[in-house]
VEXNUVEX-545665 format. One record per residue (C-alpha): residue number from 1; x, y, z; residue in one letter. Coordinates in steps of 0.2 Angstrom, whole numbers, plus 5000, padded with zeros to 4 digits. Layout:
! residues N
{site NUM; {X; Y; Z}; "A"} ...
END
This chain:
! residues 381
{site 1; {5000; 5000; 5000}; "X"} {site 2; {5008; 5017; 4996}; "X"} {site 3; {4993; 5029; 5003}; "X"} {site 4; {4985; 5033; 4987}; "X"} {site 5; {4965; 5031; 4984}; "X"} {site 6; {4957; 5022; 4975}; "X"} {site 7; {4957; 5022; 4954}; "X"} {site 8; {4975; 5030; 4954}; "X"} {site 9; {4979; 5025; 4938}; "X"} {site 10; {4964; 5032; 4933}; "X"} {site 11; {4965; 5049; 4942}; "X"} {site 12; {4983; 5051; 4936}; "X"} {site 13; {4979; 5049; 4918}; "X"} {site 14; {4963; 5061; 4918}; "X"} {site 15; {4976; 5075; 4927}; "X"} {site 16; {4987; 5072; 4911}; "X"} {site 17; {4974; 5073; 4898}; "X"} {site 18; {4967; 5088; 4907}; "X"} {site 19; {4984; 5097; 4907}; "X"} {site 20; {4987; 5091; 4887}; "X"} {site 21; {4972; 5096; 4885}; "X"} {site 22; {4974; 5115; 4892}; "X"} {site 23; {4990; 5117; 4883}; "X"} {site 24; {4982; 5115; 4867}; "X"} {site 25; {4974; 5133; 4869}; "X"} {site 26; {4958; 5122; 4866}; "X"} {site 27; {4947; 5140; 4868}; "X"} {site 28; {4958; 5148; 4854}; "X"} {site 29; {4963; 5161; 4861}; "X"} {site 30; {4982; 5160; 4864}; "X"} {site 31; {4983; 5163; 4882}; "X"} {site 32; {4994; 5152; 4891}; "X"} {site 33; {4987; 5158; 4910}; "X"} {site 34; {4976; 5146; 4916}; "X"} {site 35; {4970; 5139; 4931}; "X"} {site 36; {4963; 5121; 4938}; "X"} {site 37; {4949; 5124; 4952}; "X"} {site 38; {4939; 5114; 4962}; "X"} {site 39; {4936; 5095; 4968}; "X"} {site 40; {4949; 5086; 4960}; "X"} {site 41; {4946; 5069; 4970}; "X"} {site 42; {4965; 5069; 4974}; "X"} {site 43; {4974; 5073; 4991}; "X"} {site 44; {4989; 5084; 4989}; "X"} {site 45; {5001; 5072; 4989}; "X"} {site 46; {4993; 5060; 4978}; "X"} {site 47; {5000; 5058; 4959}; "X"} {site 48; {4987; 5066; 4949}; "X"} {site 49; {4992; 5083; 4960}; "X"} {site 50; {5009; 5078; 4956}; "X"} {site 51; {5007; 5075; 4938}; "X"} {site 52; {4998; 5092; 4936}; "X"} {site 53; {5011; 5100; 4946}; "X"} {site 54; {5024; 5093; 4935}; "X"} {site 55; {5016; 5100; 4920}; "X"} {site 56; {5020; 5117; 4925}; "X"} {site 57; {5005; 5123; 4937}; "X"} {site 58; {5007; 5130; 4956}; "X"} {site 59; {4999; 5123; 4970}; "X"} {site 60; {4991; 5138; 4977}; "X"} {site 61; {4985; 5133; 4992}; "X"} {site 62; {5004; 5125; 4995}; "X"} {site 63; {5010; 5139; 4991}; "X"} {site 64; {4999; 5154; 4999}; "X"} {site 65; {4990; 5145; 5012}; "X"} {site 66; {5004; 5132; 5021}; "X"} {site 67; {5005; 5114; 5026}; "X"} {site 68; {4988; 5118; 5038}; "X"} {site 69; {4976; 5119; 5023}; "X"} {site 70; {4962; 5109; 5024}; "X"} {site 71; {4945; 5108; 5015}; "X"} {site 72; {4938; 5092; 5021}; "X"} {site 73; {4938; 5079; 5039}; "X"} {site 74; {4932; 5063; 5039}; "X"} {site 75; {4932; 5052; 5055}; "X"} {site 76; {4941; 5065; 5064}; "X"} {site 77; {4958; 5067; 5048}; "X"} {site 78; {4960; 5082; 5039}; "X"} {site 79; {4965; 5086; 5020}; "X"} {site 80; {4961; 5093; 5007}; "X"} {site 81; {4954; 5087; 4990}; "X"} {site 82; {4949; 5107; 4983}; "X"} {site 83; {4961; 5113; 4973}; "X"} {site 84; {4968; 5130; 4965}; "X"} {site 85; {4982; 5126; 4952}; "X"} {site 86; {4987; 5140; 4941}; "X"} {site 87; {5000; 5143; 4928}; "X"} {site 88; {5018; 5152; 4934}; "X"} {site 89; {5011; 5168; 4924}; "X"} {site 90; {4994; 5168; 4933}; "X"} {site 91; {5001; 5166; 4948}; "X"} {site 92; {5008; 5182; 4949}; "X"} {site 93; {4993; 5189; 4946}; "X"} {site 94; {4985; 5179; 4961}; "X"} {site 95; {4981; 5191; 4976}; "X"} {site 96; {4972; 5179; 4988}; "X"} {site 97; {4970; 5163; 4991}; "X"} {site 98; {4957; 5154; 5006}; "X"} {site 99; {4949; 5138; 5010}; "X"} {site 100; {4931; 5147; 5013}; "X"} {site 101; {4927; 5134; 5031}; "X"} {site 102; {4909; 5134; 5029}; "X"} {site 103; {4906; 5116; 5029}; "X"} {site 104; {4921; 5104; 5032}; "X"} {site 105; {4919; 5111; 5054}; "X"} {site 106; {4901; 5108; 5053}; "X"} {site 107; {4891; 5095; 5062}; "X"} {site 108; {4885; 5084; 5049}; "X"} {site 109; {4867; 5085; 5058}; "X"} {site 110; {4867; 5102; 5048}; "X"} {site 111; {4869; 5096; 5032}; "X"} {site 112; {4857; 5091; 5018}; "X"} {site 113; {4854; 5075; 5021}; "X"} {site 114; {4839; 5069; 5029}; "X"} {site 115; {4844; 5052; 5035}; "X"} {site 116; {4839; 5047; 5052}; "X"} {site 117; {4830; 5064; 5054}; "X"} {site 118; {4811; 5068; 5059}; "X"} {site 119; {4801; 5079; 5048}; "X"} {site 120; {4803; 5090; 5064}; "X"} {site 121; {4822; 5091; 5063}; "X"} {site 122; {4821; 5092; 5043}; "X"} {site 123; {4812; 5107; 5047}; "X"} {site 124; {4820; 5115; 5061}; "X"} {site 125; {4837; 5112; 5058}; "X"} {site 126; {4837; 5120; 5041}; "X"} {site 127; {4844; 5139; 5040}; "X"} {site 128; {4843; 5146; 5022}; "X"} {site 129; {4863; 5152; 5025}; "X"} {site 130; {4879; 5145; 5019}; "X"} {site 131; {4885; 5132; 5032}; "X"} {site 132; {4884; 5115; 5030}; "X"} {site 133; {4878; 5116; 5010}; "X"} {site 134; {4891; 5102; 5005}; "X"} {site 135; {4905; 5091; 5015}; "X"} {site 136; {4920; 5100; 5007}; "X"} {site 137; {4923; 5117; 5010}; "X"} {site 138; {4926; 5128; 4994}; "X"} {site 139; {4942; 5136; 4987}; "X"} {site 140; {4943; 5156; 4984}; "X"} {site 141; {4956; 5163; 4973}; "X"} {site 142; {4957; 5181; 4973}; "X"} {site 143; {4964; 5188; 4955}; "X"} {site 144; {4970; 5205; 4950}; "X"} {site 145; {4973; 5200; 4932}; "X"} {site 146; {4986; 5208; 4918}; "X"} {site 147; {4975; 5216; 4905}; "X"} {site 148; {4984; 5211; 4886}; "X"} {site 149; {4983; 5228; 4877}; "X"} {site 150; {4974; 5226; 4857}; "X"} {site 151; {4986; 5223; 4845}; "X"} {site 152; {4984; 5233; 4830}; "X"} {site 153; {4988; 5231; 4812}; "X"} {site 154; {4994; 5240; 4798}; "X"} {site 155; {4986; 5254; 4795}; "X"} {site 156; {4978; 5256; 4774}; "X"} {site 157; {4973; 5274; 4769}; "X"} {site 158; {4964; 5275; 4752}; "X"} {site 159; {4966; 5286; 4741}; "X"} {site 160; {4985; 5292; 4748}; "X"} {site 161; {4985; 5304; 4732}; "X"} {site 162; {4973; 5315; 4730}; "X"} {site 163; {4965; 5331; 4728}; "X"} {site 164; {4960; 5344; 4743}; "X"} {site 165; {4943; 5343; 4745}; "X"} {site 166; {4941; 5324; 4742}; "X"} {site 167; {4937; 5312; 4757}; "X"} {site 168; {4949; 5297; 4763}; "X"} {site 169; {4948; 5282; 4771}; "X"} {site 170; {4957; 5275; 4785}; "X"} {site 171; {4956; 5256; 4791}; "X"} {site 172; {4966; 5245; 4801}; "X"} {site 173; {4960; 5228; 4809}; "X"} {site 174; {4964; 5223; 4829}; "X"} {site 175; {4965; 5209; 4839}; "X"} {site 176; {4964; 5204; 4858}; "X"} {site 177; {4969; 5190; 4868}; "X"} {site 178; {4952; 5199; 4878}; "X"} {site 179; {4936; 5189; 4871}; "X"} {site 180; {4927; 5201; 4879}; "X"} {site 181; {4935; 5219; 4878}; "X"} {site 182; {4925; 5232; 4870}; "X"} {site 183; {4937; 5245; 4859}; "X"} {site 184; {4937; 5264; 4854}; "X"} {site 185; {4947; 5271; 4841}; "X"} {site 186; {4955; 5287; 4837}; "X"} {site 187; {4965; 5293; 4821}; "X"} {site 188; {4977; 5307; 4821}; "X"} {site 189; {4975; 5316; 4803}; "X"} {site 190; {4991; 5325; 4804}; "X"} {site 191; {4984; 5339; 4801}; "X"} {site 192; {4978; 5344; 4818}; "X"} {site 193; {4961; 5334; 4815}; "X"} {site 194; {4959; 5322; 4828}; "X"} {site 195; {4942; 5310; 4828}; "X"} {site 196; {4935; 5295; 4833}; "X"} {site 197; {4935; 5278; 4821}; "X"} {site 198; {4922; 5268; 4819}; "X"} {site 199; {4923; 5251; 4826}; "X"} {site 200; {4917; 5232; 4821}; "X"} {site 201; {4921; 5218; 4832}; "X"} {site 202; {4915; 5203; 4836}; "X"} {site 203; {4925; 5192; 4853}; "X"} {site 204; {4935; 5205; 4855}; "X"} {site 205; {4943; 5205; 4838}; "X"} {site 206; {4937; 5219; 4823}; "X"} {site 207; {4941; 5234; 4811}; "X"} {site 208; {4943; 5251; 4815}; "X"} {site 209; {4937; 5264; 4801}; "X"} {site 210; {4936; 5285; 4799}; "X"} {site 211; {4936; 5295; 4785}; "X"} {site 212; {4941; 5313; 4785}; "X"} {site 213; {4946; 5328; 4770}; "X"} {site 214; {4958; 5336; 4771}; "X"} {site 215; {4955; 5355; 4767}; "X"} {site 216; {4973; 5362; 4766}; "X"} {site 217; {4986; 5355; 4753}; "X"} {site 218; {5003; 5344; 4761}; "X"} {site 219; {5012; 5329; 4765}; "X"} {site 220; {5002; 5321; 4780}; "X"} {site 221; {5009; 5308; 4793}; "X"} {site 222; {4992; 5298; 4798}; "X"} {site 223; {4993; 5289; 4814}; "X"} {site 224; {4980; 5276; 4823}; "X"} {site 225; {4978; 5271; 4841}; "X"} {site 226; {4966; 5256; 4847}; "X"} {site 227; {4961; 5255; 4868}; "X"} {site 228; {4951; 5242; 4876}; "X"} {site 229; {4940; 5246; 4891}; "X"} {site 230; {4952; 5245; 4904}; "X"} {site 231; {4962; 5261; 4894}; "X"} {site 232; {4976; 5250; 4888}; "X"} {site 233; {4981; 5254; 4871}; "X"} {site 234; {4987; 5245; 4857}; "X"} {site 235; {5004; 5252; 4850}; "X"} {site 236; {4998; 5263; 4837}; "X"} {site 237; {5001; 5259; 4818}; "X"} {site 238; {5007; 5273; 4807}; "X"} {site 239; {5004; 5277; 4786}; "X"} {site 240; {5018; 5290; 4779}; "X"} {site 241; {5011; 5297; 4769}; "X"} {site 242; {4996; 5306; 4762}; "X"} {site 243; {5000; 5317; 4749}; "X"} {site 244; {4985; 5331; 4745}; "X"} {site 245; {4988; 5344; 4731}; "X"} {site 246; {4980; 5357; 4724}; "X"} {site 247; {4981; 5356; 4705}; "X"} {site 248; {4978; 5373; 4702}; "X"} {site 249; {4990; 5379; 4717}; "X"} {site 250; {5003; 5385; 4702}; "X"} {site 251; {5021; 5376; 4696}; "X"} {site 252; {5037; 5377; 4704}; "X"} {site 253; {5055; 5380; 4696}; "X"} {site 254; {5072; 5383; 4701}; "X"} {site 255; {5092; 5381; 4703}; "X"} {site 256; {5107; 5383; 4709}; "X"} {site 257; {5118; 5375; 4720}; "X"} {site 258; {5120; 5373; 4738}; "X"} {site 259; {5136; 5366; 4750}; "X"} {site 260; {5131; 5348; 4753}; "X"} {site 261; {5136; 5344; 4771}; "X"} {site 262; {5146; 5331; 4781}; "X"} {site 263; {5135; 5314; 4782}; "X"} {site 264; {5123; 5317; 4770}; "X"} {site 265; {5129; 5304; 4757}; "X"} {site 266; {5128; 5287; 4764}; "X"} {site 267; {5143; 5282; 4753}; "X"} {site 268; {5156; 5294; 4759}; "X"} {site 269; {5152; 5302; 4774}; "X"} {site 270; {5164; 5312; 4777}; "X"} {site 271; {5161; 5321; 4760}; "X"} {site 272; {5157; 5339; 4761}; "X"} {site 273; {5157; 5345; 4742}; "X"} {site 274; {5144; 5359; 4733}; "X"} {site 275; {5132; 5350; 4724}; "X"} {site 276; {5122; 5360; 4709}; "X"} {site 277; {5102; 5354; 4705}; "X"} {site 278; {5089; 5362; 4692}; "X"} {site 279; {5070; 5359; 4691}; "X"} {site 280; {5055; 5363; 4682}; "X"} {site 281; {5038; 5352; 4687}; "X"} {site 282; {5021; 5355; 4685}; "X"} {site 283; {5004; 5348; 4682}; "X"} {site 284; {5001; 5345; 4663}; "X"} {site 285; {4989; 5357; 4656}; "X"} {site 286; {4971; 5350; 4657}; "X"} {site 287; {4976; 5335; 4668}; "X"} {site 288; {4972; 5334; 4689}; "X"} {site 289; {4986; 5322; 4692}; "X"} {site 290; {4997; 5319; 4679}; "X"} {site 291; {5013; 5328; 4680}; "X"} {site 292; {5026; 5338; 4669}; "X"} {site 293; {5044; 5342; 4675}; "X"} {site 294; {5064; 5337; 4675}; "X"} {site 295; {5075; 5336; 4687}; "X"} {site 296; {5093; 5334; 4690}; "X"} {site 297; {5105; 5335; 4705}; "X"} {site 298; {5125; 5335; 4702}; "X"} {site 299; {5141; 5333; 4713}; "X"} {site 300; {5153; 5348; 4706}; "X"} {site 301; {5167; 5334; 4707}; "X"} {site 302; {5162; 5317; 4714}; "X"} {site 303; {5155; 5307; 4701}; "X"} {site 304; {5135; 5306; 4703}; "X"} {site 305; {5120; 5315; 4694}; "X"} {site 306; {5102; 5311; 4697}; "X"} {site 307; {5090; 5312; 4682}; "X"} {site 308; {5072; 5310; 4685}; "X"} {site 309; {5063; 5298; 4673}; "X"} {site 310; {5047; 5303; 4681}; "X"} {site 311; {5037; 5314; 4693}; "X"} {site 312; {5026; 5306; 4706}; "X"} {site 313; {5017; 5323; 4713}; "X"} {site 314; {5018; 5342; 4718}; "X"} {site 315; {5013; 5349; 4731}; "X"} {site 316; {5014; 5368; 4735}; "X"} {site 317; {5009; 5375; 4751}; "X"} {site 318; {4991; 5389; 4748}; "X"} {site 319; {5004; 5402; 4754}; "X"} {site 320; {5015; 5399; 4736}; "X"} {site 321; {5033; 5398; 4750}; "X"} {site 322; {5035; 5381; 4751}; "X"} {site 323; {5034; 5364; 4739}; "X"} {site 324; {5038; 5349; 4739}; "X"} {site 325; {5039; 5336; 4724}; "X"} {site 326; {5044; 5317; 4722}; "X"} {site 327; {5050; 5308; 4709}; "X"} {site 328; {5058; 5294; 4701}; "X"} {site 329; {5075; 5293; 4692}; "X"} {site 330; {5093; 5286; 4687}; "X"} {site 331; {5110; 5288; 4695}; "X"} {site 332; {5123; 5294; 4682}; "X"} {site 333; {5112; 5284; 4669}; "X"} {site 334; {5109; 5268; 4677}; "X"} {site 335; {5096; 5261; 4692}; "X"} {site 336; {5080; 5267; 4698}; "X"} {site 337; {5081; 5279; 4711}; "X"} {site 338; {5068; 5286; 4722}; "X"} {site 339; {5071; 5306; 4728}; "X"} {site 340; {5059; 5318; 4737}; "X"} {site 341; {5064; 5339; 4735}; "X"} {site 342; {5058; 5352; 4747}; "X"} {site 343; {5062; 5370; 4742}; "X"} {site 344; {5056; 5387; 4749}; "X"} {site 345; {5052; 5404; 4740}; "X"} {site 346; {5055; 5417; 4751}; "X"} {site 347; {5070; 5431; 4754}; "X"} {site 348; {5082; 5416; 4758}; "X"} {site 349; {5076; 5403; 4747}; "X"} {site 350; {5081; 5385; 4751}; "X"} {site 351; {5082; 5366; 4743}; "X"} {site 352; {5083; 5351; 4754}; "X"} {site 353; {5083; 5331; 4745}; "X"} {site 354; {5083; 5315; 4750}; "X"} {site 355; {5088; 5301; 4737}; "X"} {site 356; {5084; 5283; 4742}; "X"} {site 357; {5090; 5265; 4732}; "X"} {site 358; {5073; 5255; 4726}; "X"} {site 359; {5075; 5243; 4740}; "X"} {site 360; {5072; 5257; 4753}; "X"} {site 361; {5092; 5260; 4758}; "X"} {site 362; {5095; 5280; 4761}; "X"} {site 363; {5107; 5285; 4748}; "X"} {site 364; {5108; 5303; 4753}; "X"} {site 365; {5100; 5316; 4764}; "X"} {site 366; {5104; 5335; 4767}; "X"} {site 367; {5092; 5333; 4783}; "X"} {site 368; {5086; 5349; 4779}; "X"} {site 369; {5082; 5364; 4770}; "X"} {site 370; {5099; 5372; 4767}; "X"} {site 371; {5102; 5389; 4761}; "X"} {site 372; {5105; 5392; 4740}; "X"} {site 373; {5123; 5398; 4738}; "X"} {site 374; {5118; 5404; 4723}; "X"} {site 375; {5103; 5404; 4712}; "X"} {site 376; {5085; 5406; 4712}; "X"} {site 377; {5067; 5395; 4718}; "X"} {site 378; {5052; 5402; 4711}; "X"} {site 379; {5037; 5394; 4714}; "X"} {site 380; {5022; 5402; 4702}; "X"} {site 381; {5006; 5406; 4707}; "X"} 
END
């Protein structure tokens, strides 16, 4: 005899399947904390306790209550057979834990049976409280649980070209661990606009929508943020950029040369050489979004010119100072090449680019809008 009750075999197998079982993620929703509670039939030192143990689970009454925790006495000896096992992560989330003695230090006489009573004592021994309902005594567990912020996905803006005036659309789809957390939504326009998304969820899970026009012509950095109802928020998910032009807003030209600084070009840093650049881009005549326009950007020494082969968009600001332009083009004659210009009108007129390869790699950067050493931008009304 080695102490254990009866069906062991049995008992110890179930514990296994149940802890398989559990592992599977069997509710779909890829959360590892879990927690077995209640009448497992099993002393604590028999070997379906052990065997759930040793699949990673915490005895909680073991380990918050102490070697004096019981649930149940028969014939004067003390155990328990109640249960709390959690998962190491729950576990920290576990506050409390409490055999609640309401019926294991009762006189039987109280409980529900009715053997070997009167009709009398059936009557008069009953009291509609909580003593004596069962033999064993139950198990509380008092959890504070970690709320799992939404995680949200890329954010899709459509159109990200277009004209002022015209509405977009921003979506992007969330999911949480949360089955039941509700969500709210906000989009940042980037242009000072801040409003609320429409949200569509079911368990937890969903899209969130808004639409919104932009008024004013620019380059605009669209950002969403996702919260449940406990205020956590997802991380937010960003869409650079949406361009909005004004077709009519005029045309822009220039050139000149400016002193191309330390770091800005990605294959020699430490080159610091005056780099000359002429533009002319424009909206063809009778068309809303097709464009006109050359552009080229030359080291006065160092081999590399940049031709465009083609302009993307224009957009110039409703005050005609500032435009910017994107295009695509060739590296002295070869490649495809991705640059973006920002130039200023005004009584120091300035050029900033930014050349990137195709696969995304900075070529080069001036960072910012530097000072013409000569020349001219005009941007026409």
């Amino acid at each position: 005899m080695d102490g254990q009750g009866n069906c062991n075999i049995v008992r110890t197998n179930a514990a296994t399947l149940l802890t398989e079982w559990l592992a599977s993620d069997p509710t779909g929703i890829n959360d590892a904390d879990a927690i077995i509670l209640g009448d497992l039939n099993s002393y604590a030192m028999e070997d379906p306790i052990t065997a759930i143990k040793a699949a990673g689970y915490i005895n909680l009454i073991e380990f918050m209550v102490g070697e004096d925790a019981y649930s149940y006495v028969y014939d004067g000896q003390w155990g328990y057979l109640d249960h709390a096992l959690a998962t190491e992560n729950l576990t920290g989330q576990v506050r409390g834990v409490a055999d609640w003695h309401i019926n294991a230090d009762e006189p039987t006489v109280l409980d529900y049976n009715t053997n070997y009573k009167t009709p009398n004592l059936i009557t008069t021994l009953y009291a509609p409280d909580e003593f004596r309902i069962a033999d064993h005594d139950p198990v509380l567990v008092d959890l504070e649980l970690d709320n799992v912020p939404p995680t949200l996905g890329e954010l899709t803006i459509a159109p990200d070209l277009l004209i002022i005036d015209t509405e977009v659309t921003a979506s992007a789809s969330f999911t949480d661990p949360g089955i039941f957390d509700t969500h709210t939504a906000w989009i940042d326009w980037g242009d000072g606009a801040t409003t609320e998304a429409s949200v569509s969820e079911t368990n937890g899970s969903g899209t969130a929508t808004g639409t919104h026009t932009y008024t004013a012509p620019g380059v605009y950095r669209v950002k969403m943020v996702v919260y449940d109802n406990h205020d956590a928020a997802s991380n937010e998910s960003i869409y650079e950029y949406v361009v909005v032009y004004d077709p009519e807003a005029g045309f822009v030209t220039g050139g000149g040369w400016i002193d191309t600084p330390s770091g800005s070009y990605t294959a020699d840093p430490a080159l610091e050489e005056k780099a000359k650049f002429e533009f002319a881009v424009r909206f063809k005549r009778g068309k809303k979004i097709q464009m006109d326009g050359d552009f080229l950007f030359q080291f006065d020494q160092t081999p590399f010119m940049l031709t465009s082969t083609s302009i993307d968009w224009l957009v110039i600001d409703q005050d005609a100072m500032t435009a910017q332009f994107k295009g695509q083009g060739m590296l002295n004659g070869t490649g495809n090449y991705h640059f973006w210009v920002w130039v200023t009108d005004s009584e120091i007129d300035t050029f900033r680019i930014k050349i990137w390869e195709e696969n995304g790699d900075l070529l080069y950067d001036t960072f910012i809008k530097l000072p013409l050493r000569g020349g001219s931008v005009i941007i026409h009304e």
